[in-house]
Each structure stands twice: as C-alpha cells, then as structure tokens.
Phi, psi and omega in degrees: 000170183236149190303130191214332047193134156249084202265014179171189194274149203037034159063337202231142163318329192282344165078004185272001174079015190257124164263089162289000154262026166238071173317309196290341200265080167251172200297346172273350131317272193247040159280339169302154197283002184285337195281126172170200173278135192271280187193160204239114165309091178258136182257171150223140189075159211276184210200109179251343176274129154299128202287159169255120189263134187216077152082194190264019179251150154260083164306136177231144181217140182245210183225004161231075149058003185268141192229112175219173203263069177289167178269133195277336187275325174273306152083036141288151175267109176295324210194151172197152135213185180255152196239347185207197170222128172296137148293146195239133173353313202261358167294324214256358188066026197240100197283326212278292178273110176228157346259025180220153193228122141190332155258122185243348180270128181291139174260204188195164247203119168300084167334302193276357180214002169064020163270156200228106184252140154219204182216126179245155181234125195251115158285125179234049191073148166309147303337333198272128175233108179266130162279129176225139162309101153221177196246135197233130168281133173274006182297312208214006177054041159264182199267173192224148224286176189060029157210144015231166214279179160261141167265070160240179183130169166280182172276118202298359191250005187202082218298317172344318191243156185236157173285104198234088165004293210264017161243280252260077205280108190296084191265311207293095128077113190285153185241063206306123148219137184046049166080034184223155181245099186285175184197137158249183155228172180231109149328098165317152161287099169230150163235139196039029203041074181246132161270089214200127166296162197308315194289338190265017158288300197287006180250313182305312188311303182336311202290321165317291185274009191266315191284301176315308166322285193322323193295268227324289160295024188292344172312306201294168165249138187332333145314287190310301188315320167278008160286321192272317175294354163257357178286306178297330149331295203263266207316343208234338190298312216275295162328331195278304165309324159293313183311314171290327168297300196288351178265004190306108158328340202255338176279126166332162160304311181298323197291336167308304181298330152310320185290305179299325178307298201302317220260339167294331193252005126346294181296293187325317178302297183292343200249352191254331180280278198327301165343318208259344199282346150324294196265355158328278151328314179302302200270348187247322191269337172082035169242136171252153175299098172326102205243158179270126194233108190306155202254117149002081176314107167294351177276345210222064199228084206269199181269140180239141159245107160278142190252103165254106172297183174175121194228120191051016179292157179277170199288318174271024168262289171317335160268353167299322170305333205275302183333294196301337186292330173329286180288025179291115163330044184219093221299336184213112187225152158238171174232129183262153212210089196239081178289120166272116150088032186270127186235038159231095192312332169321308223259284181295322175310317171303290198293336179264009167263333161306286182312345184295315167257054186266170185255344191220021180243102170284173130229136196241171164220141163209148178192086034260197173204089201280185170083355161065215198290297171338304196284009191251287155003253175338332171257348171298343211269268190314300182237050137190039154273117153342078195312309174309357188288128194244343180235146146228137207228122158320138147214146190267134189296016174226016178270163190229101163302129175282140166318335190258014146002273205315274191317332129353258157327275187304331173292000000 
C-alpha cells in the first residue's frame, strides 16, 4: 500500500467524513468481493478515538490508556505502551463509558512534522484527576520532549472557573488548525457542588423530601405525599439551576439583570404552584387531608341559604352540585339555584326540571341580566332568600360539597 495520512477525525477540518483523496474507494469497489476486512487485532480496552493512518503507522488509543502503533496492512503491533492509569466508571458516577475512561477523543496529527496530540484522563488517586496534554512520534509511541502537559487553570473569559477532569470530560475530536491544537469538553453534571449527574442529584433530592414529606405531612395519603416530595424535588432541582445560571460570572449587565429577573418569576411561578399543591394533589392522586370534624352546637343551629349562580354550566355537572348540597348533614337549610343569562333552554331546562319538586331547591332562571355572577348573587340576595336565613353561602356550580360542609362551617 502507499503511504497516506488520515490526520484527524473524519480526516478534514470540516468534520464532514468526505475523502477526496480516496477517488478509487467507489461503490462499486467496495460491493466487490476484493473489499472486505484486512485483519483483526486484540487491543485492551475498548476503543472510542478513530484510529488514524500516519505515514505507515495505524495509530490506535483506547479507554484503558494503551496506545499502539499497528501495521496498517497486517494489523501486526509494531510498537504499544500504557501512557496512564484510567479511570474507572464508579470514581467518576460516570455510566455511559464502562468500565474505564481514558482516551476518549480522536486525536489529531501535525502535517508537517507527523506528531500525533491527544488528550488523555488519567487517575491519579483519590481525590485527583488529571487531564494530560500529550504529543506522540507515531514511528515509536515515545513521548515527544516537554509533554506531557497537565491541563489546568482557570478560564481566560472566567478567573472563577477552574478546569477540573473529572467534570470536565474531553470527548469531541481534537482539531490541528494553524499550528494550534483545539480540544472541547463536555461539562458533567453537579449541583451544588455534589459530584453526581443531574438525574442521581435529583433522585437524592426526591428522597430527601419524600422522608420530610412523610414527618411533615402524615396527613396526606401515600399519593398525595409523592406528589408533594416530587413536585419540592423538580422545584428545588430546577431553581438550584436556574440560580446557577443567572449567578453565571460570564454575564453582561443587561444579561444579568435578565437573568435575576427571569429566575424571581421563576420562584414566584414555585411558590404560587406550591400554594396549590394541596389541591392539586387532591384532584390527580383522589386523595385527602383527614380534617377534625368539629361536633355541631346543638344551642346554635341557625337557617342558611345556599346560593349557587351558574351561567351555561352543562346540565349534569350543576345538578350533580344541586345533589351533594342536598345531602348536607344539617336540619335546616335551603339552596337557591339563580341561572343568568343562559340562553339555550337545552343547557337550563333539565337542571330546572330536577329542582322543580326538590324540598329545600329553588330555581330561577332570568334573561337577560346584568352585573355577570355578582348581579346574579344581588338579586338572589334581594329576592328569594328565605328571610329567616340568618347565614348565606356560595357554592360554585362545579363544587361537590361534604356532607359536614354546613356543620363544620356553621359550628
């Protein structure tokens, strides 16, 4: 074979996988039976960097730090060494690459003088993790002098952050252009500086407040409590995040001030949805608070008028309502039942036909009417409340009342 250079990933800066200098490689070549596997190697460890042809070596890097130099036609090991000690999967909480991490990047490789940089992650005992810089002759895998470098310091656009391995995991492909070598990274997940990926933050949190829930809350029923520790979970995850974003050292003034804005109505957004989580809970899990139902004053039990306006409610939702009032546990009540402005007798006629022999069930119908629910509440008020009614009371055409409503309330 002749000699040829694959000097980084997918061979071209542009990173798009097109070789133009393999004219000869056409679809009809390698459907052919000449096409096929040349010869098969055991390496150690498993292998996420593309190996790269340099000159008459196949260079290969693994993810347990071994580096070796094959005969590209033979796929004999010309040369090998180990350049590090890897990390293993439960130092770093890191699932995806098992079970060792360490060159994970293709490297890329100097036209001109044919050295081959890459970037490897080296354990170096608890606590310490390093990423090292290094420069390789691919003749002979030696190291080439002054590498290899350690990759630390801060960020020049940020004195704040310092570069730290073990968040900061070097994957996407190194980049030779104008004598310079790029390297990215992909930030790991920590919150609040727990070294734990997002989703096992947010399973501690879970866990955290599901037991605070349980002290706090025995009221509640085993639904509702994992509604409310998992609702304080995702809110406290999702704020520990917003926060970090909007404290970002790197933001503009105007982008500062966006930010603390967005992240006050954030909060605001959790603290008006908590208000709620009660009923909330209440309407998705079918579960309730257990309430202490206080004993009636047999001395003190006066007459009530309940008022339900209703404007176009369907009809079995409002007589269902007109039902639970019915069966309130209390001797002496009426329910005024004062539809306004519904202008489809389909929609009122039913519910004014229910009410029609009820014993303690008024029903008005008026069209038109003014003043919306208020102006339907003021003429019920003024004309067909029960003048002995000494207490008068709402219900909303879609509420389903407890029998202990009244007695409750009225005690």
């Amino acid at each position: 074979m002749t000699e040829a250079l694959s000097l980084e990933q997918r061979d071209f800066e542009r990173r798009d996988g097109w070789y133009p200098n393999e004219a000869d490689l056409t679809p009809q070549l390698v459907g052919s039976p000449s096409f096929g596997q040349l010869f098969a190697t055991q390496l150690n460890g498993q292998i996420y960097a593309q190996p790269l042809l340099v000159g008459k070596v196949l260079l290969v890097a693994t993810e347990t730090d071994w580096i070796y130099g094959l005969n590209p036609v033979s796929g004999a090991i010309e040369w090998s060494r180990q350049i590090g000690t890897p990390f293993r999967d439960k130092s770093l909480g890191c699932a995806d690459l098992t079970p060792d991490l360490g060159v994970t990047s293709t490297p890329a490789v100097d036209p001109t003088t044919g050295v081959v940089y890459m970037v490897d992650q080296a354990f170096a005992g608890k606590p310490r993790h390093i990423g090292w810089f290094m420069a390789i002759n691919p003749e002979a895998g030696a190291e080439m002098p002054h590498f290899p470098v350690e990759i630390k310091g801060p960020a020049s656009n940020n004195p704040n952050q310092p570069f730290t391995p073990i968040k900061e995991l070097q994957r996407p492909g190194l980049l030779f252009l104008g004598g310079v070598v790029y390297a990215a990274c992909v930030l790991s997940a920590e919150l609040w500086g727990l070294p734990l990926s997002g989703l096992e933050t947010a399973a501690y949190l879970l866990v955290i407040f599901s037991v605070a829930v349980i002290i706090l809350r025995s009221d509640c029923g085993v639904l509702g409590q994992v509604f409310h520790a998992s609702y304080l979970a995702a809110g406290f995850t999702f704020l520990g995040f917003a926060g970090y974003v909007a404290a970002a050292a790197t933001h503009s003034i105007p982008e500062a001030i966006t930010s603390s804005f967005l992240l006050l109505l954030d909060l605001g957004a959790f603290l008006v949805w908590g208000s709620n989580v009660s009923y909330v809970s209440d309407v998705l899990c079918r579960t309730r608070h257990s309430r202490p139902q206080p004993v009636a004053d047999p001395g003190y039990q006066p007459m009530v008028s309940l008022h339900i306006p209703a404007y176009n409610e369907p009809p079995d939702l409002l007589i269902n309502t007109i039902k639970a009032a019915e069966q309130l546990d209390y001797p002496d009540f009426e329910v005024v039942v004062i539809d306004n402005n519904t202008s489809d007798p389909l929609v009122y006629e039913p519910v004014e036909e229910y009410c029609r022999d009820r014993e303690r069930v008024k029903f008005v119908h008026v069209a038109p009417w003014p003043g919306y629910k208020a102006g339907a509440c003021n003429l019920a008020l003024r004309s067909y409340t029960d003048p002995r009614a000494e207490i008068v009371g709402l219900i909303d055409a879609d509420d389903i009342v407890q029998p202990y409503y009244l007695r409750e309330t009225v005690s």
